[in-house]
C-alpha positions as CSV (number, residue, x, y, z in Angstrom):
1,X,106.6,79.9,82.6
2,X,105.8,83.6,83.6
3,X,102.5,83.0,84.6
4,X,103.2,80.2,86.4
5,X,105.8,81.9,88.4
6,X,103.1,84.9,88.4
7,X,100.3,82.6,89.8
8,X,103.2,81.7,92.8
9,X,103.9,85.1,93.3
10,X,99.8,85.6,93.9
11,X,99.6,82.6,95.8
12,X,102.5,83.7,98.1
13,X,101.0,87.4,98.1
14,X,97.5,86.1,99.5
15,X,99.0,83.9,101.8
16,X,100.9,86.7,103.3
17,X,97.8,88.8,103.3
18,X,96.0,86.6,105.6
19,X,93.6,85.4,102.9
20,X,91.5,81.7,103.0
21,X,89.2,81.6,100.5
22,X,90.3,82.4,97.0
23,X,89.0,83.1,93.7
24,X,91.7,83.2,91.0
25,X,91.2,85.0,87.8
26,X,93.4,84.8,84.8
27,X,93.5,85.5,81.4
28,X,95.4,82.6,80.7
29,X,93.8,79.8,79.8
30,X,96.5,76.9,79.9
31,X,97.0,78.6,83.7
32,X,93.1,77.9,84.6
33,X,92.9,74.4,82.8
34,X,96.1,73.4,84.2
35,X,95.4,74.3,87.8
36,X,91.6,72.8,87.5
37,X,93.8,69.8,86.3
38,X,95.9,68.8,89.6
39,X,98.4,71.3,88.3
40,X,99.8,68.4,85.8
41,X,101.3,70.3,82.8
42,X,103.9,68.4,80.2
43,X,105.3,71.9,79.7
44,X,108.5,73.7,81.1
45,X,106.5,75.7,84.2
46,X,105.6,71.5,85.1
47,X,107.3,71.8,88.6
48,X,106.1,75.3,89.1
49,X,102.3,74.2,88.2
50,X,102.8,71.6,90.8
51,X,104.1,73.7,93.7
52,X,101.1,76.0,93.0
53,X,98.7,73.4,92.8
54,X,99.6,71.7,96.1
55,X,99.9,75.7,97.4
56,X,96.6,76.6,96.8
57,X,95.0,73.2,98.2
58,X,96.4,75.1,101.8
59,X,93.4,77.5,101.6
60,X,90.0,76.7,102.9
61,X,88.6,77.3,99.6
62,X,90.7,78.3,96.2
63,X,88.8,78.4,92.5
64,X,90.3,78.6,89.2
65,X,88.3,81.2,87.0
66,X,89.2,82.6,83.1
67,X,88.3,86.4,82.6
68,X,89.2,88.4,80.0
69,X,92.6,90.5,79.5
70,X,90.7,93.6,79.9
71,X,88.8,92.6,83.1
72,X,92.8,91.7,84.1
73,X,94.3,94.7,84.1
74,X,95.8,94.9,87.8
75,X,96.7,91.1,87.5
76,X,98.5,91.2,84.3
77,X,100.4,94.3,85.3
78,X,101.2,92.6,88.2
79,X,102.7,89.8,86.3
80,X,104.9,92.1,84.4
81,X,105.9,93.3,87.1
82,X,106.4,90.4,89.3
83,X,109.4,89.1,87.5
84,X,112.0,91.7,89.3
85,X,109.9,91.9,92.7
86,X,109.0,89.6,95.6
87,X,105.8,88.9,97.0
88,X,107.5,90.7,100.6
89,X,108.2,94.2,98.6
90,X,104.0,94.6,97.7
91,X,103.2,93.8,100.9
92,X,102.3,96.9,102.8
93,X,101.3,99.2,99.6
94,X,101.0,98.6,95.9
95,X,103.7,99.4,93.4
96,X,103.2,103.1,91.9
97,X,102.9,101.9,88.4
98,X,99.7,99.6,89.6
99,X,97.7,102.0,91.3
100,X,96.7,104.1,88.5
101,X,95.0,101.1,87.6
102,X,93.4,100.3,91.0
103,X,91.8,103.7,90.8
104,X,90.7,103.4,87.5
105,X,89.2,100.2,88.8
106,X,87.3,101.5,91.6
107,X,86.1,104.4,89.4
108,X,84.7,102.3,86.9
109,X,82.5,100.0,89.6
110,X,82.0,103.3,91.8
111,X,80.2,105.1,88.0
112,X,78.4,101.1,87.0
């Protein structure tokens, strides 16, 4: 159910943002299957998969991908996150506890 509601949250975050073409990454792998799927799950997050499938079908282009936890860092401590925020509060800057990671990001690709 969380990363449903955090793949919503992202959803409503890009939207927000401006953005048309996605490419979304998670580490979850029911998430990815389910959304390349029509969003049909049996499970409790069913309705949520649903609005996010349809939601995503609004962009020009959207992809499911899987990645690894560790190339998720930003996503999944957005996730943590997202569960006592709104996609409205991140809008302007990122929360203080994510950009630590965002810099450690762009260091890492800046030093490859």
């Amino acid at each position: 159910m969380d990363e449903a509601m955090t793949l919503r949250f992202g959803l409503t975050l890009a939207q927000k943002a401006g953005c048309n073409r996605l490419i979304i990454n998670s580490d979850n792998m029911e998430v990815i299957e389910t959304m390349k799927e029509g969003g049909r799950s049996a499970g409790a997050a069913t309705t949520i998969f649903d609005v996010c499938f349809h939601f995503a079908c609004d962009f020009v282009a959207s992809r499911f991908e899987h990645c690894s936890r560790e190339a998720n860092k930003v996503a999944h401590e957005f996730a943590r996150l997202a569960k006592f925020s709104r996609a409205s509060d991140w809008f302007d800057e990122p929360p203080d506890e994510v950009v630590s990671i965002l810099l450690n990001d762009v260091l890492i690709i800046s030093n490859e």
